[in-house]
Structure formats: structure tokens, C-alpha cells
NUDO-67222 format. One record per residue (C-alpha): residue number from 1; residue in one letter; chain; x, y, z. Coordinates in Angstrom, 3 decimals. Last residue first. Example, Ala and Ser with C-alpha at 12.3 -4.5 7.8 and 13.67 -1.06 7.14 Angstrom:
# residues 2
[2,S,A,[13.670,-1.060,7.140]]
[1,A,A,[12.300,-4.500,7.800]]
//
This chain:
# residues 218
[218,X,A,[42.192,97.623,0.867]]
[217,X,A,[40.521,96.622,4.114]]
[216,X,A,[43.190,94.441,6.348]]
[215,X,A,[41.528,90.829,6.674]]
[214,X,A,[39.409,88.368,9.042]]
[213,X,A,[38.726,84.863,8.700]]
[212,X,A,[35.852,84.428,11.004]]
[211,X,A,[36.696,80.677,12.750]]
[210,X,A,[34.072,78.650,13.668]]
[209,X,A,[35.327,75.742,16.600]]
[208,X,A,[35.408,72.134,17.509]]
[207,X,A,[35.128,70.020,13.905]]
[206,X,A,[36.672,73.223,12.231]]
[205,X,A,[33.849,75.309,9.914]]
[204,X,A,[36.027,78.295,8.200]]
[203,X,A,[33.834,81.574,8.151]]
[202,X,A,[35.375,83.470,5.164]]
[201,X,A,[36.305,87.110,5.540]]
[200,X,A,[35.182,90.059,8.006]]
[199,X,A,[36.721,93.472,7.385]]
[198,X,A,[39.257,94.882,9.601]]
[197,X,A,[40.695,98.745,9.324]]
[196,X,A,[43.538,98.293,11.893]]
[195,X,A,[43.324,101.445,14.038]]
[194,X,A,[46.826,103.386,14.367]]
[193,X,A,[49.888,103.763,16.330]]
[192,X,A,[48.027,101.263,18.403]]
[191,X,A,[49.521,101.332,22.413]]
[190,X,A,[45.764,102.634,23.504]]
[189,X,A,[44.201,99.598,21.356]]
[188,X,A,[42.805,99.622,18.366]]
[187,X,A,[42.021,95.877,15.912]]
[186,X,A,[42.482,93.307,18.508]]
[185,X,A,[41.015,89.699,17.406]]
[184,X,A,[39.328,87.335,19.618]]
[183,X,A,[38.771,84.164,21.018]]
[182,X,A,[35.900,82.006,21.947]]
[181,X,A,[34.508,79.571,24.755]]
[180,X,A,[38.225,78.739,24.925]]
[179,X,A,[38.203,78.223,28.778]]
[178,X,A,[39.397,81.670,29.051]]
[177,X,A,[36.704,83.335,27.013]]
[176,X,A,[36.880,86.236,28.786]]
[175,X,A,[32.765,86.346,30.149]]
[174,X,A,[33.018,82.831,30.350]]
[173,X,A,[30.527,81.125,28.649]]
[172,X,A,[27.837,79.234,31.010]]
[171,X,A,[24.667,79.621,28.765]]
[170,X,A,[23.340,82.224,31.981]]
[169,X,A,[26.903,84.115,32.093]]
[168,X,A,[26.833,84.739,28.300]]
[167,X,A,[23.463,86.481,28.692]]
[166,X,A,[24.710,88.815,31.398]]
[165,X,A,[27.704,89.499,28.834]]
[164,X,A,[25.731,90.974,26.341]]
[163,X,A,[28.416,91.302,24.030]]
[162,X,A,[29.000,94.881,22.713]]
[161,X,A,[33.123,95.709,24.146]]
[160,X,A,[33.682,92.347,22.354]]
[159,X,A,[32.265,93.476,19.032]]
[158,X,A,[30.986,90.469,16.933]]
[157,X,A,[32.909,88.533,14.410]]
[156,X,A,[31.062,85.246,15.496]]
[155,X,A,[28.624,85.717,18.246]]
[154,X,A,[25.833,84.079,15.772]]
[153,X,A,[27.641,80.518,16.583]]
[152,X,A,[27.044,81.071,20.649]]
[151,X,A,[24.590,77.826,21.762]]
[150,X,A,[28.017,76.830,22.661]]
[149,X,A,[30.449,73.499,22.415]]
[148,X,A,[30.610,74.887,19.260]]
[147,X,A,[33.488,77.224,20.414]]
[146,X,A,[34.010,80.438,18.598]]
[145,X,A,[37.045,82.194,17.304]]
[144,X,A,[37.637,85.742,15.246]]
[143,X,A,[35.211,87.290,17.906]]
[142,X,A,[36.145,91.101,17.625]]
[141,X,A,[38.160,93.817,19.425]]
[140,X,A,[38.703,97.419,20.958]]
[139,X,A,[41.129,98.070,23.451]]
[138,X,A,[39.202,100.913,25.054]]
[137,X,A,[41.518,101.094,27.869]]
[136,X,A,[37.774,101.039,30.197]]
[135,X,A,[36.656,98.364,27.612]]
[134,X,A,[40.134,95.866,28.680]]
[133,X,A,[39.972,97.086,32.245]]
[132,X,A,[36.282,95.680,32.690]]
[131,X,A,[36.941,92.706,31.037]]
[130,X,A,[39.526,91.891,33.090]]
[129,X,A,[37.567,93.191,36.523]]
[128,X,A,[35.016,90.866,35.975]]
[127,X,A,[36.615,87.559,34.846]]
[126,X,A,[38.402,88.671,38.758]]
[125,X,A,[42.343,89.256,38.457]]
[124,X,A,[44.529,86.364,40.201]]
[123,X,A,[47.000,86.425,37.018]]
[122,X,A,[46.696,89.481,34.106]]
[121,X,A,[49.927,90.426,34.950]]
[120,X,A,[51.634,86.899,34.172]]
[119,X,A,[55.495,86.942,33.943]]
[118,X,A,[57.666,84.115,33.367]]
[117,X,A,[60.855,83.869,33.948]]
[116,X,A,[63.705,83.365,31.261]]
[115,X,A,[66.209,80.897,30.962]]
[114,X,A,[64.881,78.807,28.299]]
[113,X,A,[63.828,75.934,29.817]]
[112,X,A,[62.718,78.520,32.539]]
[111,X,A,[60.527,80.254,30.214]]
[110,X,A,[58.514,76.683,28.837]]
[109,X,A,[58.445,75.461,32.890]]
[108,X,A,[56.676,78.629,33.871]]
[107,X,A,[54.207,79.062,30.762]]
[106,X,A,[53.318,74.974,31.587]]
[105,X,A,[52.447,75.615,34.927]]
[104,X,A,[50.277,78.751,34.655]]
[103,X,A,[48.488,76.984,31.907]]
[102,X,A,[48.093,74.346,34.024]]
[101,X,A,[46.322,77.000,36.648]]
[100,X,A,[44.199,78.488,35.054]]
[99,X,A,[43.919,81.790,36.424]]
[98,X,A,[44.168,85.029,34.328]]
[97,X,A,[46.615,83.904,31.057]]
[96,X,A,[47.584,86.908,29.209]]
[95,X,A,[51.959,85.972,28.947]]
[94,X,A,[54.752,87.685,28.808]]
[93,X,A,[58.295,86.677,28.427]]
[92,X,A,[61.138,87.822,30.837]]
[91,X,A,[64.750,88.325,30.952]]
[90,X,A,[64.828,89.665,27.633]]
[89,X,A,[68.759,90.420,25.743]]
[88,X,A,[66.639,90.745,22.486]]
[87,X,A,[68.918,88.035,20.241]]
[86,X,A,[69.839,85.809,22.992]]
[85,X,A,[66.690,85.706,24.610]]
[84,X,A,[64.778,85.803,21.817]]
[83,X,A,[66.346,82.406,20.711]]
[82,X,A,[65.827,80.433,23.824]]
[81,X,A,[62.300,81.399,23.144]]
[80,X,A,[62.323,80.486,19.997]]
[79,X,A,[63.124,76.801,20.646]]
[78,X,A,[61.503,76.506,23.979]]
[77,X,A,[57.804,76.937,22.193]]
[76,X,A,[59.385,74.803,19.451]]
[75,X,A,[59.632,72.385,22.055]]
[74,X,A,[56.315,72.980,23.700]]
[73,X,A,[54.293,72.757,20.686]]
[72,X,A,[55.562,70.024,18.997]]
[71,X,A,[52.147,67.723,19.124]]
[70,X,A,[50.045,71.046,18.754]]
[69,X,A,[51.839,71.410,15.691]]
[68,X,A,[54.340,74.639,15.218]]
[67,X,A,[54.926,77.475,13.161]]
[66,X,A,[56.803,80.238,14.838]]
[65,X,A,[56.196,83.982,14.143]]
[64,X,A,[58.311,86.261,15.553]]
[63,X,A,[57.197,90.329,15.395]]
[62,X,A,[58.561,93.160,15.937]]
[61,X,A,[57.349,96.160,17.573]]
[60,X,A,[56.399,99.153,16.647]]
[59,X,A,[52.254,98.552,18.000]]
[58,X,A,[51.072,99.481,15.250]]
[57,X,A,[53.242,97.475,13.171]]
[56,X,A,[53.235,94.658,15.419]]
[55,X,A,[49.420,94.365,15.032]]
[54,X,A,[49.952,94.826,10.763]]
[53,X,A,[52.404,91.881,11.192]]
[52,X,A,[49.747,90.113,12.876]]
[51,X,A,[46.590,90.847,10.418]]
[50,X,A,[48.591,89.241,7.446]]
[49,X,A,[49.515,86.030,9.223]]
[48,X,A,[46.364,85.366,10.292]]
[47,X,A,[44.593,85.623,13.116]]
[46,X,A,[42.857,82.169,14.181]]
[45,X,A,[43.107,82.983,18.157]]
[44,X,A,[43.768,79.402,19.326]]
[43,X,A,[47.166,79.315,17.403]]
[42,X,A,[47.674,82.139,15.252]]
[41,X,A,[47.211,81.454,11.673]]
[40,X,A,[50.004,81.023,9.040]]
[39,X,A,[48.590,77.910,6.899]]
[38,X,A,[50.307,75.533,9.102]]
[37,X,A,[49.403,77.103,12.577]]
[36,X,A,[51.061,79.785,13.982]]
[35,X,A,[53.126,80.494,18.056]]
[34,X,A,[53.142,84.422,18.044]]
[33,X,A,[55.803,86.345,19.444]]
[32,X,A,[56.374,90.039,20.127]]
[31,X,A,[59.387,91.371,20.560]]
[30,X,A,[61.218,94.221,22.982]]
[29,X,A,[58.450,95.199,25.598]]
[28,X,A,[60.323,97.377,28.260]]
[27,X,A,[59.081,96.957,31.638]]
[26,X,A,[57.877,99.844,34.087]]
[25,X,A,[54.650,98.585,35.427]]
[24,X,A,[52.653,100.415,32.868]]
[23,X,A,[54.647,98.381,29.734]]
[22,X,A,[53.353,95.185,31.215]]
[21,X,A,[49.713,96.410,32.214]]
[20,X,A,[49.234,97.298,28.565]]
[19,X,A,[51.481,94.354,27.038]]
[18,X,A,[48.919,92.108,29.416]]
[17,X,A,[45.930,94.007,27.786]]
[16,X,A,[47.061,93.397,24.620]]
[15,X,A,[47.209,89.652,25.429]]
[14,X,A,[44.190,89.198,26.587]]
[13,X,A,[42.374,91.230,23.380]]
[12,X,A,[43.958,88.876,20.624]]
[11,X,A,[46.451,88.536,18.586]]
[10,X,A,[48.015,85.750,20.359]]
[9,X,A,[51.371,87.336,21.738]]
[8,X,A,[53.395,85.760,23.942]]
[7,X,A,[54.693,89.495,24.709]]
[6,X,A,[58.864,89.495,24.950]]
[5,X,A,[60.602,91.081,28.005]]
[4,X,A,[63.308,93.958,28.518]]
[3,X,A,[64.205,95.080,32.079]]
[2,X,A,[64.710,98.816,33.105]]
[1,X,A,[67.613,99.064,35.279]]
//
């Protein structure tokens, strides 16, 4: 019997590619759920509110959104998952993490609170081969986060698929971003009904990060 999971769901180009490899090994994606700021922004990724309902509607899925502080993060995390599982019937929740390991840890303990398991495709894959699969699917995105911890502020709302990722090697960026070097925003991917039609907004200046505030053309 086919088993039904939820997609942790950031927004952002990890993520899609986990729902990719998810739905490929024979699972049925049910919900997608995004963990938001106070002012409706994805946590880590900075996509808004707006942007992530038009995701899910590409993608025809639905979409939770839970508002939580970094402080509350884990209960709340616990909270709606306990939730989906009731209201979806999932056994399992999805998540885009490749190898660090607390993350790994944490992901575990939050589904099994809950009673679901865990499931990371993405785990054990090479920075490499990642980034590889996510131009070969063409799931196309753009830099909606960047650390300042980087010579990398120009990087901002550019093309992932573009990046010269020899470059970002030599300044010590991860070539995914999995360390939170930056984070992105998925506007086409093979699951997409349709292309989002992005434009970039406001550059918000954070004491750690730039965020590109990105909206739905009109």
C-alpha cells in the first residue's frame, strides 16, 4: 500500500528536490508544511507568505503554514505535525537535509514525538551530485537568502543553475548552501503545474543575513 507523507517544505530548491525523489520512490505527498516567521516568511528561506501558497498551487498540494519563534520551534514543530497526522493519515514527513548530522537528529526526534518517521532522500548524497540532480530536473531557482558571513552580497537574487560554483568552492561556500551560506527560492520545477513569474522586491538588511523579498508579477 502506497504510503502518504507530508514535505517540510521551505520554499526552496532542497526541498523540491526531496518531494522529487519522494514522489519517484513510490510515496504519496499529501501536505506541504512550512514553519513562518512573524511577518509570514519562511524560516531560513525568507519566502513569503504570498510566494508559498502560489508553490502549493503548482504543485496541487496544500499547504500548512505554522508561525513559530526560534525559541518555540520544536514544539510547535510537534504541534502540527501531530496534527497532519491525524488529519492526512501520513506516516512519514519529509525532509531536504543532505548530511548534517544534528539536523538529522532533531528531524528524527520532532516525527517520532509525533508518531511519524522521518524520511530524508536527499541524506548521504555528495554537495556534487545534489546540485547536479537539482539542474539536471531543471528545478529552477533564485538566492532569496544570503549569509554575511560571505564575501557573497552581489549573489543575492541570482540564478542557482548560473552560480559559478568553482568560485564558491575557493571563498569556502558550500556549493548547496547547507551550512546556511544562502537559501533559495523555487520558481519551476518538473512537479510545477506552472512557472511562478517572480520579480525581485526589497532587500531587507538582518544583522546575519540579506534577504531579496521576492513577489508574484502582476
Amino acid at each position: 500500500m502506497t504510503e502518504n507523507i507530508a514535505i517540510s517544505w521551505s520554499g526552496g530548491k532542497d526541498s523540491a528536490l526531496a518531494l522529487h525523489l519522494a514522489l519517484a520512490s513510490g510515496l504519496k505527498p499529501q501536505v506541504l508544511l512550512c514553519m513562518v516567521d512573524e511577518r509570514g516568511y519562511s524560516r531560513s528561506n525568507g519566502v513569503s507568505t504570498q510566494i508559498l501558497q502560489h508553490q502549493a498551487s503548482a504543485l496541487n498540494l496544500p499547504i500548512l503554514l505554522k508561525e513559530s519563534s526560534w525559541n518555540s520551534y520544536e514544539p510547535n514543530l510537534v504541534e502540527v505535525l501531530t496534527e497532519i497526522e491525524h488529519a492526512y493519515n501520513v506516516t512519514q514527513c519529509v525532509f531536504g537535509d543532505i548530511d548534517v548530522v544534528v539536523h538529522r537528529q532533531f528531524e528524527e526526534s520532532v516525527c517520532q514525538q509525533s508518531g511519524l518517521s522521518a524520511y530524508l532522500p536527499l541524506w548521504g548524497k555528495s554537495r556534487l551530485d545534489v546540485k547536479n540532480e537539482i539542474i539536471r530536473l531543471k528545478i529552477k531557482s533564485k538566492l532569496s537568502v544570503v549569509s554575511k558571513k560571505y564575501a557573497i552580497d552581489e549573489l543575492l537574487g541570482a540564478e542557482y543553475s548560473k552560480l559559478d560554483f568553482a568560485c564558491l568552492e575557493q571563498l569556502g561556500v558550500d556549493i548547496c548552501g547547507e551550512n546556511g551560506e544562502f537559501h533559495t527560492l523555487v520558481y519551476d520545477a518538473p512537479l510545477f503545474k506552472q512557472m511562478l513569474n517572480i520579480e525581485a522586491g526589497e532587500v531587507y538588511d538582518s544583522e546575519h543575513v540579506l534577504l531579496c523579498d521576492f513577489k508574484i508579477k502582476t
